[in-house]
C-alpha positions as CSV (number, residue, x, y, z in Angstrom):
1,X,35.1,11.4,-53.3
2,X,34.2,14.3,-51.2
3,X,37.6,14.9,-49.5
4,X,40.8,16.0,-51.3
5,X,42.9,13.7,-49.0
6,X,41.1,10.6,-50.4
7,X,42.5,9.7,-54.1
8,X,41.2,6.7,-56.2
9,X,44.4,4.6,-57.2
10,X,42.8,1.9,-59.2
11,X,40.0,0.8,-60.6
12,X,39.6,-2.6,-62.6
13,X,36.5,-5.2,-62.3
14,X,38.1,-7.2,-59.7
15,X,39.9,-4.7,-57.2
16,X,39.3,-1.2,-55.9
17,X,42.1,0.9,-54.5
18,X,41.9,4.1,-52.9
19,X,44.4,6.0,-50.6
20,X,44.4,8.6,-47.8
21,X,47.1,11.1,-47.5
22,X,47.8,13.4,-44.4
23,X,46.0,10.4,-42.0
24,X,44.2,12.2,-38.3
25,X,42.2,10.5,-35.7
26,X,38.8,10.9,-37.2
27,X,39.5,8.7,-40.3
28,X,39.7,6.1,-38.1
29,X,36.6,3.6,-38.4
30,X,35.2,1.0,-40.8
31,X,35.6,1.0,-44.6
32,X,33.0,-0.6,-46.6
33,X,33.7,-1.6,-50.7
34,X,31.5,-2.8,-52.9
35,X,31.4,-4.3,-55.6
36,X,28.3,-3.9,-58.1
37,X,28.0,-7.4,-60.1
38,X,25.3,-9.5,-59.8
39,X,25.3,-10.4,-57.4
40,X,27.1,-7.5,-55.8
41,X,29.8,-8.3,-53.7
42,X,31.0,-6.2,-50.6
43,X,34.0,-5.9,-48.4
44,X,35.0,-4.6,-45.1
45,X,38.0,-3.0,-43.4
46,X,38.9,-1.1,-39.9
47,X,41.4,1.2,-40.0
48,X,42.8,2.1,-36.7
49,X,44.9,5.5,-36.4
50,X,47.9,5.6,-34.0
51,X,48.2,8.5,-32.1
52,X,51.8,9.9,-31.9
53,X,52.4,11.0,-27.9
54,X,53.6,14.4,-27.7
55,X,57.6,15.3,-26.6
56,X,57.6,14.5,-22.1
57,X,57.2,17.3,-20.2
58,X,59.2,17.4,-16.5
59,X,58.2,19.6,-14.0
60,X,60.0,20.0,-10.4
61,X,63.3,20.7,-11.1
62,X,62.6,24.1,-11.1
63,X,64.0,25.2,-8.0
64,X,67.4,23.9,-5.9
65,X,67.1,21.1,-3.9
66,X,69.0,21.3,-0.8
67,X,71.2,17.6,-0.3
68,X,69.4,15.1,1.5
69,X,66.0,15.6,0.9
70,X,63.7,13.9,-1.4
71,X,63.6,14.9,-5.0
72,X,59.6,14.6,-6.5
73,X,59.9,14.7,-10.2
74,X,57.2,14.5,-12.7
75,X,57.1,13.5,-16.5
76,X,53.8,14.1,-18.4
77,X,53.2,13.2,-22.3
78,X,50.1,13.8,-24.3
79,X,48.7,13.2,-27.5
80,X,49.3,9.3,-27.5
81,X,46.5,6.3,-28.5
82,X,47.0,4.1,-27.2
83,X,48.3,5.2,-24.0
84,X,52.1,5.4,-24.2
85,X,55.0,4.0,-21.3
86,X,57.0,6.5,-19.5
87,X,60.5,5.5,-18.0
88,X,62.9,7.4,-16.3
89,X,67.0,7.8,-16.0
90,X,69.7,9.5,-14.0
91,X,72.8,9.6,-15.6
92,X,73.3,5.6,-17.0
93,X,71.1,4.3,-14.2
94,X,67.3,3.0,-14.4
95,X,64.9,4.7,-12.0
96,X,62.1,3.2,-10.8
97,X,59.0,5.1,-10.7
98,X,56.3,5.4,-8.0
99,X,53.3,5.4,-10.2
100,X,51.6,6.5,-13.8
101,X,48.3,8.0,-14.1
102,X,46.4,7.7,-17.8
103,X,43.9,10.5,-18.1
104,X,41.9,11.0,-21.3
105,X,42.4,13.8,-23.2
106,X,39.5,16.4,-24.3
107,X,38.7,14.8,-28.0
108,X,38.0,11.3,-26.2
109,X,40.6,9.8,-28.6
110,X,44.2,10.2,-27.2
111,X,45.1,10.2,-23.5
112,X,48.0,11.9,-20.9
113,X,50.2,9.4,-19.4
114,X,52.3,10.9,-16.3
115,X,55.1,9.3,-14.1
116,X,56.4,10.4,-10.8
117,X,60.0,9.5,-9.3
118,X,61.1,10.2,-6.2
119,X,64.8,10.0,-4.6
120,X,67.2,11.4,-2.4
121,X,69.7,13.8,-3.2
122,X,73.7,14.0,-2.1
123,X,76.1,16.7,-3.8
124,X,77.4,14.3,-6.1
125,X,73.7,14.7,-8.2
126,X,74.4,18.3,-8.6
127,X,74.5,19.1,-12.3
128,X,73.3,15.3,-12.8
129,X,71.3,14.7,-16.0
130,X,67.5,13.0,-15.3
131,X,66.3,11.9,-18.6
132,X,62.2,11.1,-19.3
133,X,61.7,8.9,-22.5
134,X,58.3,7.5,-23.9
135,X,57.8,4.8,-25.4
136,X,55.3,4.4,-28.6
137,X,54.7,1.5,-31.2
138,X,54.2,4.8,-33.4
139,X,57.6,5.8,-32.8
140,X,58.9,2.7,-34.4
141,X,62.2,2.4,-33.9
142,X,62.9,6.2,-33.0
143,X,62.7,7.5,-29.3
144,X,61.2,10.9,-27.8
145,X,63.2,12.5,-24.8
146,X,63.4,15.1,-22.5
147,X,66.9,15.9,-20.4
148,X,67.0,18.1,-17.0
149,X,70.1,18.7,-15.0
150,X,69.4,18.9,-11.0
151,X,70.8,21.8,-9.1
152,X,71.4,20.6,-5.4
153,X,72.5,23.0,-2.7
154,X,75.4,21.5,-0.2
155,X,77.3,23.0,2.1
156,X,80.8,24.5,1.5
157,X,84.0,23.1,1.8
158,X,87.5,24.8,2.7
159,X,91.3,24.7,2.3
160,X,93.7,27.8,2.7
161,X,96.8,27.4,0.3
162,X,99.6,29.8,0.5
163,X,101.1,31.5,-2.5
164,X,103.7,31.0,-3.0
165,X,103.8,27.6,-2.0
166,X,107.4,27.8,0.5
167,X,107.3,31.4,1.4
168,X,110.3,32.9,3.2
169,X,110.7,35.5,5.5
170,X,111.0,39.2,4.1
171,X,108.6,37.6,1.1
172,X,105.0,38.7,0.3
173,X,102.6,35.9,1.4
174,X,99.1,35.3,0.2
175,X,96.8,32.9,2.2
176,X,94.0,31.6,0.0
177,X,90.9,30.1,1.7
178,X,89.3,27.8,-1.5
179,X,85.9,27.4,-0.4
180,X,83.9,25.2,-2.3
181,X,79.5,24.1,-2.4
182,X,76.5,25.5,-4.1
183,X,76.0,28.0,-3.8
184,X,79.9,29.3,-3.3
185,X,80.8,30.6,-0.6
186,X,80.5,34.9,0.0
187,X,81.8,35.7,3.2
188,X,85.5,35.2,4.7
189,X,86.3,35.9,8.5
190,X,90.1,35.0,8.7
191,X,90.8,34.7,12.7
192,X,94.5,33.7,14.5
193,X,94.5,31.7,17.2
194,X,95.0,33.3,20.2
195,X,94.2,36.6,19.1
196,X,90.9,38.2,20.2
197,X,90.1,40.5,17.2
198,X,89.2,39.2,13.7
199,X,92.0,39.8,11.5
200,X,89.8,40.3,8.1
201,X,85.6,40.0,7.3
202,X,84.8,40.7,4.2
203,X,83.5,38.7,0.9
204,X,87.0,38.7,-0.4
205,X,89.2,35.3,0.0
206,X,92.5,36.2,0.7
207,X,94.7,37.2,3.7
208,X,97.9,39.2,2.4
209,X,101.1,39.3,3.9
210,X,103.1,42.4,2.9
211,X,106.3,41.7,4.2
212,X,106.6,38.2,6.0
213,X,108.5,38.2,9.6
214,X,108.4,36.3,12.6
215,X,106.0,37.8,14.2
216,X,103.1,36.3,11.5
217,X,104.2,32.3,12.9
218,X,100.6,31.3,14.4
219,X,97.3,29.3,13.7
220,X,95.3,31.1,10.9
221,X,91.3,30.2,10.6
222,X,89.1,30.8,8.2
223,X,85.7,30.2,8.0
224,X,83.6,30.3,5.1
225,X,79.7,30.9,4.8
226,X,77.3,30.1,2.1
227,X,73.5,29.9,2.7
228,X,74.0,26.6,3.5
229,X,76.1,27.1,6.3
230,X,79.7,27.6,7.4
231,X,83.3,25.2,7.3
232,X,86.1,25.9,8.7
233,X,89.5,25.5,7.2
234,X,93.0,25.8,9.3
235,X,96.6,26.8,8.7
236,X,99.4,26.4,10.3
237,X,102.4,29.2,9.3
238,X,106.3,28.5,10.9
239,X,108.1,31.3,9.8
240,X,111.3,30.7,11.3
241,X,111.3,26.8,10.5
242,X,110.3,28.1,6.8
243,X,113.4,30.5,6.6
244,X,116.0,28.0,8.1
245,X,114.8,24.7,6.0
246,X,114.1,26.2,3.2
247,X,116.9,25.0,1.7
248,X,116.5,21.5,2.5
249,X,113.2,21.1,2.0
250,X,112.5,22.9,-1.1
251,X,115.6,22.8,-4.4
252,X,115.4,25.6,-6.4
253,X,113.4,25.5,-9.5
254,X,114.6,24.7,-12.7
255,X,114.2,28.9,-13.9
256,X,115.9,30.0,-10.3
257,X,119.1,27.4,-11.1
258,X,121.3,30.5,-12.2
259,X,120.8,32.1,-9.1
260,X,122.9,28.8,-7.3
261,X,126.2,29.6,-9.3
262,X,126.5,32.9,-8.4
263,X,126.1,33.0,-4.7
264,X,128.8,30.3,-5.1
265,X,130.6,32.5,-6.9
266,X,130.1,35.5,-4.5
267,X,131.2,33.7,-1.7
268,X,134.4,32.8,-3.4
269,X,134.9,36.6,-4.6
270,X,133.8,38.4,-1.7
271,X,133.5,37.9,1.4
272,X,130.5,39.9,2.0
273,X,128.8,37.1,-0.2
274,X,127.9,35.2,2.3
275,X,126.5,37.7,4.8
276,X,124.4,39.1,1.9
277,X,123.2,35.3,1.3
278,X,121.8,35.3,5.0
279,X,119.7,37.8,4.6
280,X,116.5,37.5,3.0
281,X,114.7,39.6,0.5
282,X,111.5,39.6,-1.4
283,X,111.7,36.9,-4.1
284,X,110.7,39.5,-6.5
285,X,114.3,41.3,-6.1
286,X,116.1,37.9,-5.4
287,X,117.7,37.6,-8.8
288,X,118.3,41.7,-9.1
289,X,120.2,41.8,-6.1
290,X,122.1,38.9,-7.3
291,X,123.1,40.3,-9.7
292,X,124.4,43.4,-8.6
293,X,126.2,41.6,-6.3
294,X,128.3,39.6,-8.6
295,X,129.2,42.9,-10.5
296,X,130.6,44.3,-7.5
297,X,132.4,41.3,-6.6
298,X,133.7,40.9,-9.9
299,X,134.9,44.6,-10.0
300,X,136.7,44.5,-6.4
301,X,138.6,41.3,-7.7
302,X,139.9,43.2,-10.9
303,X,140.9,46.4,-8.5
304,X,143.0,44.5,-6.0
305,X,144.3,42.1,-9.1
306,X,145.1,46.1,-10.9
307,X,146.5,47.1,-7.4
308,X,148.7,44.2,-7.1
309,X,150.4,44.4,-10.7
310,X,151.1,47.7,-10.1
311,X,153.1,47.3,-7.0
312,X,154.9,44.8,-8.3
313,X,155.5,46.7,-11.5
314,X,156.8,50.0,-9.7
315,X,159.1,47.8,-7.8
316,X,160.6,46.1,-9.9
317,X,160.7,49.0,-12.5
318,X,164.0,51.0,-11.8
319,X,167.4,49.8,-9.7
320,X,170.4,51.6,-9.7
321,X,174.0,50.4,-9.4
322,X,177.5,51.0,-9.6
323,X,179.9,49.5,-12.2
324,X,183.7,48.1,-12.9
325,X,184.0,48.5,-15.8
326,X,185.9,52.0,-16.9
327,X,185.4,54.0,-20.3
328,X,187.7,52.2,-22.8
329,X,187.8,48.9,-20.6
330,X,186.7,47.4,-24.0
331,X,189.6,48.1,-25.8
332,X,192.1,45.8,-23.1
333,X,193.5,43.2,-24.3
334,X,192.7,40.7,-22.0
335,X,190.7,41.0,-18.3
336,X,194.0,42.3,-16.0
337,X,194.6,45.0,-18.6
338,X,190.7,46.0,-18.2
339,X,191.3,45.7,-14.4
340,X,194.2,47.9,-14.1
341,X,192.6,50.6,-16.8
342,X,189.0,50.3,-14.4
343,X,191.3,50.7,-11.2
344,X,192.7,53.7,-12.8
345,X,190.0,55.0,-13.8
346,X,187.3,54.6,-11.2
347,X,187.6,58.2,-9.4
348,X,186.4,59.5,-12.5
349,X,184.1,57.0,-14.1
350,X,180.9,57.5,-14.3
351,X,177.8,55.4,-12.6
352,X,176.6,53.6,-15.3
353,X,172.4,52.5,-15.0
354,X,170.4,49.9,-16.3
355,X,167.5,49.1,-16.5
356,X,165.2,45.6,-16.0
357,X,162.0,45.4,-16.8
């Protein structure tokens, strides 16, 4: 046997076997054996060789495709004999193609199958998965795949959000415009309406609001713009009906509950409380100047408690009167005796003092 790859596996007068290791195309063809007895006896065999079809190739995903128009995608596979079957997925969902071509490859053995789809595209097939798998009696029970995601350009969408969510007046506000597409969105004009100027153009997102007042109540627009186009998103800011519903509208957070008590308490205490209450500050001092304020309550309640137990004290701390009863009225036998010696004796008694405390 001239070639390694062909080994004689046994020999006896009734059967030949030989084997071929590390099959290709070209040992395809006819086998012959024979058999030298008299007379001698021959036997044929074809051997067929499978070509196994090389991984799918897709091409024209390369670039974005703007929403709406028509995808044109192509799957190519070579290497195959016989000429293998293309099909074609998008997410969990079968896609029909428009056509396969078969071409023949160079060594006039194996041939290049291709498969073209076409579709339209919405937003919602951004980042979708399109899968190309051939089929090959080769293959067995094994599959070969190849897996693209679709980038689709859509135009932006817009919502302003404020942070934080119920602002008050005297807070800082921040106006948010979330714009959404693909690509994002790079440019922000915030407008008011009714005002002629722009009140910010620039790539950044947000409208600040140092120190909130009345004055800022109004319509605020923004409009954001991608290379897709523009959107425009609206807002609608009430200062005055913020500041005088907040209460009613929005309860106090679980972590701002302590802050309830105490203007209760201040209100009780002081009553500066609840002209301190009215105002409004920046929620980032809200819970500082509470508490200041219940320290100072709590230290003019303990003055004018101190100032009135000390009055009351001094008051009540000396009296001074004058007394019946004379030196030695203690030795009288009984109370006429005592009045007689006091009687006697009250020119030059002396006041006597006690005291009651």
């Amino acid at each position: 046997l001239r070639d390694n790859r062909i080994q004689l596996e046994r020999s006896t007068p009734n059967e030949l076997t030989i084997s071929i290791s590390d099959v290709v195309l070209s040992d395809e063809g006819e086998y012959t054996c024979s058999i030298f007895t008299m007379p001698v006896r021959t036997a044929k065999a074809l051997v067929t060789v499978l070509g196994i079809p090389q991984k799918p190739q897709i091409f024209g995903h390369e670039q974005p495709i703007d929403e709406e128009k028509i995808a044109r995608l192509t799957c190519r596979s070579s290497g195959s004999k016989p000429a293998a079957q293309l099909r074609w997925k998008k997410g969990n969902k079968e896609l029909k193609d428009e056509g396969t071509e078969v071409v023949e490859d160079p060594n006039g053995k194996t041939f290049t199958v291709s498969s073209r789809v076409e579709f339209r595209v919405t937003k919602e097939d951004n980042e979708a998965e399109v899968t190309c798998t051939v089929d090959h009696e080769s293959l067995q029970n094994s599959e070969r795949s190849t897996t693209q995601k679709l980038q689709v350009h859509y135009k932006p969408t817009a919502k302003i959000e404020p942070h934080p969510q119920y602002p008050r007046e005297g807070e800082k506000l921040q106006l948010q415009c979330d714009g959404q597409g693909n690509p994002i969105p790079q440019e922000f004009l915030w407008e008011k309406e009714g005002s002629d100027a722009p009140l910010q153009l620039s790539s950044d997102s947000v409208l600040i609001f140092p120190f909130l007042n009345k004055s800022d109540s109004g319509t605020y627009v923004c409009t954001a713009t991608s290379s897709m186009g523009s959107v425009v998103a609206k807002y609608n800011l009430d200062v005055s009906a913020l500041s005088n519903s907040w209460d009613k509208q929005q309860p106090l957070p679980a972590q701002q509950g302590p802050q309830g008590p105490q203007h209760l308490l201040l209100s009780v205490f002081s009553p500066f409380a609840v002209w301190a209450d009215a105002s409004p500050v920046p929620s980032t001092s809200s819970t500082y100047h509470a508490v200041i304020g219940g320290v100072v309550a709590v230290i003019v309640f303990l003055l004018l408690s101190l100032l009135i137990v000390l009055g009351h004290y001094l008051i009540r701390h000396k009296g001074t009167y004058l007394t019946h009863e004379a030196k030695g009225s203690d030795d009288a036998p009984d109370a006429d005796t005592a009045i007689i010696n006091a009687e006697g004796g009250q020119a030059g008694g002396d006041d006597k003092k006690e005291y009651f405390i």
